[in-house]
C-alpha positions in Angstrom: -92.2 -20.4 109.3 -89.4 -19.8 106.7 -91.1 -22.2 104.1 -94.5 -20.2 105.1 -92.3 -16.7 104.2 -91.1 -17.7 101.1 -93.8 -18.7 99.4 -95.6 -15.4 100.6 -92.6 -13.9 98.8 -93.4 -16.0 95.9 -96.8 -14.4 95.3 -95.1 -11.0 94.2 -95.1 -12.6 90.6 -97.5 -10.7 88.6 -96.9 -7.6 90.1 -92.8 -8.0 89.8 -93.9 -8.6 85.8 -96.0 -5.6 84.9 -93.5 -3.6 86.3 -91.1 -4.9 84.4 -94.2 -4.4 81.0 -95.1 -7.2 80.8 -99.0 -7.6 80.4 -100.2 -10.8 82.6 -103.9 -11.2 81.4 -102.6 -12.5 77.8 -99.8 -14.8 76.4 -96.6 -13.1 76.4 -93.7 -13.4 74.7 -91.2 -16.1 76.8 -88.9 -14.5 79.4 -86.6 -17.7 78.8 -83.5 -15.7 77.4 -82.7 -18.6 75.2 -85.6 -18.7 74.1 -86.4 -16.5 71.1 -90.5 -16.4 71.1 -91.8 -14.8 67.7 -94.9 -16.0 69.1 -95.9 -15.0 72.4 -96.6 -18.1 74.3 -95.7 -17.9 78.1 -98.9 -17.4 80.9 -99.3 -16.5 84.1 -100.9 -19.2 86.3 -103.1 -18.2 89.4 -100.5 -20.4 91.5 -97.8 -17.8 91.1 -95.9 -19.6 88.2 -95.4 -18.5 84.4 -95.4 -21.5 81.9 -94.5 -21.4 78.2 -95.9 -23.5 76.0 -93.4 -23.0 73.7 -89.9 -24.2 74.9 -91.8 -26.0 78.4 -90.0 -22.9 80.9 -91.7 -22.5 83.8 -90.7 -19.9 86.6 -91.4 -18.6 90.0 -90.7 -15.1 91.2 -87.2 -16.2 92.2 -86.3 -17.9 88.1 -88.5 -15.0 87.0 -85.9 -12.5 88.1 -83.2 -14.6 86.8 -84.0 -14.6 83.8 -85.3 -11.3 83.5 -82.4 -9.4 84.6 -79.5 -12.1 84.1 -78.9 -13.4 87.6 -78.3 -16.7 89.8 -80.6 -17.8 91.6 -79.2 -16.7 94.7 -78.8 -13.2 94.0 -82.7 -13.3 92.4 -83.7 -14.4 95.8 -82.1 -11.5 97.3 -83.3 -9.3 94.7 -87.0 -10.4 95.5 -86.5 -9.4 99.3 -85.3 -6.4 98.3 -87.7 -5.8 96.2 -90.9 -6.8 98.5 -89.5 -6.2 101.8 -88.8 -9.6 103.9 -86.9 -10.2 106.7 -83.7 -10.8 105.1 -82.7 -12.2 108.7 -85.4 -15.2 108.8 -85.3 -16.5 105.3 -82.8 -18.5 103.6 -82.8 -19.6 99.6 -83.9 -23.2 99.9 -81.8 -24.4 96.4 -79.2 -27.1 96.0 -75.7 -25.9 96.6 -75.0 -26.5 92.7 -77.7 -24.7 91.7 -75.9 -21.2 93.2 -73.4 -19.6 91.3 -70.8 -18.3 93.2 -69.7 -14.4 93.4 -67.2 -14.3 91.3 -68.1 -15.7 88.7 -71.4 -13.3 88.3 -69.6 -11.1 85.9 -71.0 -11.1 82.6 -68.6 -12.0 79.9 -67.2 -9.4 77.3 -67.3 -10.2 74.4 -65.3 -7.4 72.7 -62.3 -9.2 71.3 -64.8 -12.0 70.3 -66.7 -9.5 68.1 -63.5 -8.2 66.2 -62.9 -11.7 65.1 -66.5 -12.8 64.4 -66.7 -9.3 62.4 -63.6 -10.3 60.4 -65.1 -13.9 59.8 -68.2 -12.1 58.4 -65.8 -10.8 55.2 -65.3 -14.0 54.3 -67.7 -16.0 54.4 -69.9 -15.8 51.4 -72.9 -17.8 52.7 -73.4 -15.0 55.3 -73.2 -12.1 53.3 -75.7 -13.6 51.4 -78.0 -14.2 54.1 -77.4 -10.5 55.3 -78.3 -9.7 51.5 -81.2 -11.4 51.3 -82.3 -9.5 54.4 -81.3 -6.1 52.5 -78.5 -5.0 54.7 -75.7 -4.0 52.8 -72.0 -3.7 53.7 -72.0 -0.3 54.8 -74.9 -1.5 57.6 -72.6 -4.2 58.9 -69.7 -2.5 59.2 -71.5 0.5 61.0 -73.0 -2.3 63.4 -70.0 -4.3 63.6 -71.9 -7.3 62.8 -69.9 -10.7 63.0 -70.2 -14.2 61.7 -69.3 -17.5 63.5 -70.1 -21.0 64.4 -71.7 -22.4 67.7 -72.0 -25.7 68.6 -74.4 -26.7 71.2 -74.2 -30.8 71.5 -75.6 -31.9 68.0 -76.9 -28.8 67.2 -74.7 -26.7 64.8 -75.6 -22.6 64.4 -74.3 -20.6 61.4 -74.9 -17.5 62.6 -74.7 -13.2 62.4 -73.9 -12.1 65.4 -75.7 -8.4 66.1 -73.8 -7.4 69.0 -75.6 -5.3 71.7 -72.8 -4.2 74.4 -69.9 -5.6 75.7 -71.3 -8.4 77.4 -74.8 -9.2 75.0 -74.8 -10.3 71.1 -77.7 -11.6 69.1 -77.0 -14.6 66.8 -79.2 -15.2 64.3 -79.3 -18.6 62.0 -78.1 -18.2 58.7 -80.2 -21.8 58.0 -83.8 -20.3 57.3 -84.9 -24.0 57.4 -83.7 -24.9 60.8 -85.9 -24.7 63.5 -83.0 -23.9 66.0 -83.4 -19.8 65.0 -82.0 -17.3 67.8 -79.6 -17.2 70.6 -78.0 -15.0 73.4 -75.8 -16.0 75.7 -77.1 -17.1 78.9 -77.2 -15.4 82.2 -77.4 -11.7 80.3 -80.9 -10.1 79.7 -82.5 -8.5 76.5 -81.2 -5.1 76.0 -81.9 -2.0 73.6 -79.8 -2.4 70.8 -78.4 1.0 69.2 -79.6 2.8 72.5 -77.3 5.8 71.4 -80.3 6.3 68.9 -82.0 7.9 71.9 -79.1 10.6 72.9 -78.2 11.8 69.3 -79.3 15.4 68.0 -81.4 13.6 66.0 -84.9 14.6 66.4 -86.8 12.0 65.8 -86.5 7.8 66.1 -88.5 5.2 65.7 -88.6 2.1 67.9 -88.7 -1.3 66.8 -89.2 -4.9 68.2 -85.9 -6.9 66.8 -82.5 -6.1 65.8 -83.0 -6.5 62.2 -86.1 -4.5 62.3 -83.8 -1.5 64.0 -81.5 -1.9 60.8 -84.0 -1.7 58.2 -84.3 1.6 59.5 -81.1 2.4 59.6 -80.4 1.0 55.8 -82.9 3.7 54.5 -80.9 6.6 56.7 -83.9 6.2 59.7 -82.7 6.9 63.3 -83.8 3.7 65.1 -83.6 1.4 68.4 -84.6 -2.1 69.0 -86.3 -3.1 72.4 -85.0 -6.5 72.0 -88.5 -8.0 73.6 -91.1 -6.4 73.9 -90.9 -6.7 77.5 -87.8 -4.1 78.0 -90.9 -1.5 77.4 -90.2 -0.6 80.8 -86.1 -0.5 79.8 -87.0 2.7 77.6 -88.8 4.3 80.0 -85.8 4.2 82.3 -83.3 4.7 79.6 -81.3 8.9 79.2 -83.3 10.2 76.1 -82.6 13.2 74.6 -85.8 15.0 73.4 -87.5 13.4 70.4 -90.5 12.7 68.6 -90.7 8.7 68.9 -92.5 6.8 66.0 -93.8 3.4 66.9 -93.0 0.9 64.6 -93.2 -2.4 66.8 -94.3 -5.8 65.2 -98.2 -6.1 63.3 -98.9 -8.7 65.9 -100.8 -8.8 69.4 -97.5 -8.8 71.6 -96.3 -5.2 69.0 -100.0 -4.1 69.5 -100.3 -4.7 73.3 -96.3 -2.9 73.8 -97.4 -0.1 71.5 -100.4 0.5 73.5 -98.2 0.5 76.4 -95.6 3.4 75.0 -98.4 5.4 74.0 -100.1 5.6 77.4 -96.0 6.6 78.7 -95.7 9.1 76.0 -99.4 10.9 76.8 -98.8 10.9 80.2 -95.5 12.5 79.6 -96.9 14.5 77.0 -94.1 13.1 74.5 -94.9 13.5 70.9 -95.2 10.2 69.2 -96.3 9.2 65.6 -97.1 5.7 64.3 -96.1 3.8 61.6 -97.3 0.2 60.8 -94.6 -0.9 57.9 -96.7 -0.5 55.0 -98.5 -3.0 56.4 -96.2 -5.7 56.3 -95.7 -7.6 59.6 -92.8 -5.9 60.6 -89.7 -3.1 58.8 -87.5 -5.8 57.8 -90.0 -8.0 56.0 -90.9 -4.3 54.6 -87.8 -3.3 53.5 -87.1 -6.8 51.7 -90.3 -6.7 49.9 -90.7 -2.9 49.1 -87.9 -1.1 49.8 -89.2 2.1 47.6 -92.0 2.1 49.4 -90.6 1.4 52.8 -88.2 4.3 52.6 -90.9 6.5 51.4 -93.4 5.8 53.7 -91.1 6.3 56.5 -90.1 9.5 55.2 -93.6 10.4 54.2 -94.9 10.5 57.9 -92.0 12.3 59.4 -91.8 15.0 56.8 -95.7 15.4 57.5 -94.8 15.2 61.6 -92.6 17.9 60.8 -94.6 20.7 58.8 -97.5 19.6 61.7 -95.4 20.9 64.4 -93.4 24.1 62.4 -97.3 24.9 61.7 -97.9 24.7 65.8 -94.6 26.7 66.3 -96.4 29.1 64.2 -99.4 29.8 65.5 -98.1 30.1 68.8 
């Protein structure tokens, strides 16, 4: 009976992952936080399991939660019967006793003293000032930012790496090696969040949303109010997220995953009736590789639409 229950519980996957934005009838990007998917290539399997093809993940609901919202496995299973309603009282987790973490150690970590050093390291160390150059963030971006510098070391594997950080208890590190194929990590046990959510609050009356961190400060290097979603399956993170009122311009990735999580905003905003505005990074696959290869034009264009965004609604103001 309690096996029976669970894996009734278990069939709650797809709808647990659209409402959490996440489209189920295509590849998505993987919900394997340390796995960073420029390519979506994790599916949704009729037997109620998600598979990437990409790092070889696969999850249930229960790891599906886990990783999704930066939990042990115990307190996903609890999580799930919260979420679809099962008798709490006749179902127990069936997972190895090393596989549960116990309570207190659930906290995430802070990072905060680890960012004032890595941020010092940054200063001096030549190679990654470089890399930040060659991105087109300047000094002033970094220190704003806070970004960081330092070295990980995961078995053989060595990362060089800026370190983005999101909050207290999330960072981004990004290789500085552009060759290596070892590009992206977070630490584990913390889910993607919106980077530069205080983008959202400010007076500022507009901001444009973005798909990576380095897309968010492209923006920000030519003076443009701007978030990050992190993934493009935190769509349903912004929903949730305290916004002041804005005009939002979507600016996610040129790619089916940007298309599919644009398309997804857009149906929010009409519904809403939030003005929005497009902007598809003068056509380059996404702001940063934008701002590296056309920086005139990137600041311009960006400017360009708002400025027109603006007279469009002093006109409406106008003629009402």
């Amino acid at each position: 009976m309690e096996e029976t229950d669970i894996e009734q519980l278990k069939t709650n996957l797809q709808h647990y992952l659209e409402t959490n934005g996440i489209r189920t009838d295509k590849f998505f990007r993987c919900i394997n936080p340390d796995h960073y998917d420029e390519h979506p290539s994790m599916r949704f399997f009729e037997d109620h399991k998600v598979h990437c093809f990409g790092c070889g993940a696969t999850y249930d609901l229960i790891g599906a939660i886990a990783a999704i919202e930066g939990l042990d496995r115990s307190t996903a299973f609890k999580k799930a019967i919260d979420y679809y309603g099962i008798n709490k009282a006749t179902i127990t987790p069936q997972y190895k006793k090393q596989d549960i973490k116990q309570e207190n150690n659930e906290e995430a970590k802070n990072y905060s003293k680890a960012f004032y050093f890595w941020h010092k390291n940054l200063a001096n160390n030549e190679k990654a000032l470089e890399y930040l150059k060659s991105r087109g963030i300047d000094a002033f971006i970094a220190e704003k930012y806070n970004l960081g510098f330092n070295n990980f070391q995961f078995g053989d594997k060595n990362l060089e790496a800026i370190i983005i950080p999101i909050n207290r208890n999330c960072f981004t590190a990004r290789n500085i090696d552009k060759t290596s194929e070892f590009r992206h990590y977070k630490p584990k046990n913390v889910h993607t969040e919106i980077f530069n959510s205080k983008a959202l609050i400010n007076t500022n009356p507009f901001c444009v949303i973005t798909e990576g961190e380095f897309d968010c400060l492209s923006f920000e290097q030519v003076g443009i109010n701007a978030i990050s979603l992190g993934s493009v399956s935190n769509v349903n993170k912004f929903i949730k997220a305290p916004k002041s009122p804005k005009t939002y311009v979507l600016a996610l990735d040129n790619d089916e995953a940007g298309k599919l999580a644009s398309d997804e905003l857009k149906t929010y905003f009409k519904e809403n009736k939030v003005p929005y505005i497009e902007f598809d990074n003068c056509g380059y696959k996404d702001a940063n590789e934008a701002l590296v290869n056309d920086k005139e034009n990137f600041k311009k264009g960006i400017e360009r639409i708002i400025e027109r965004e603006i007279r469009r609604m002093k006109k409406l103001n106008q003629e009402m």
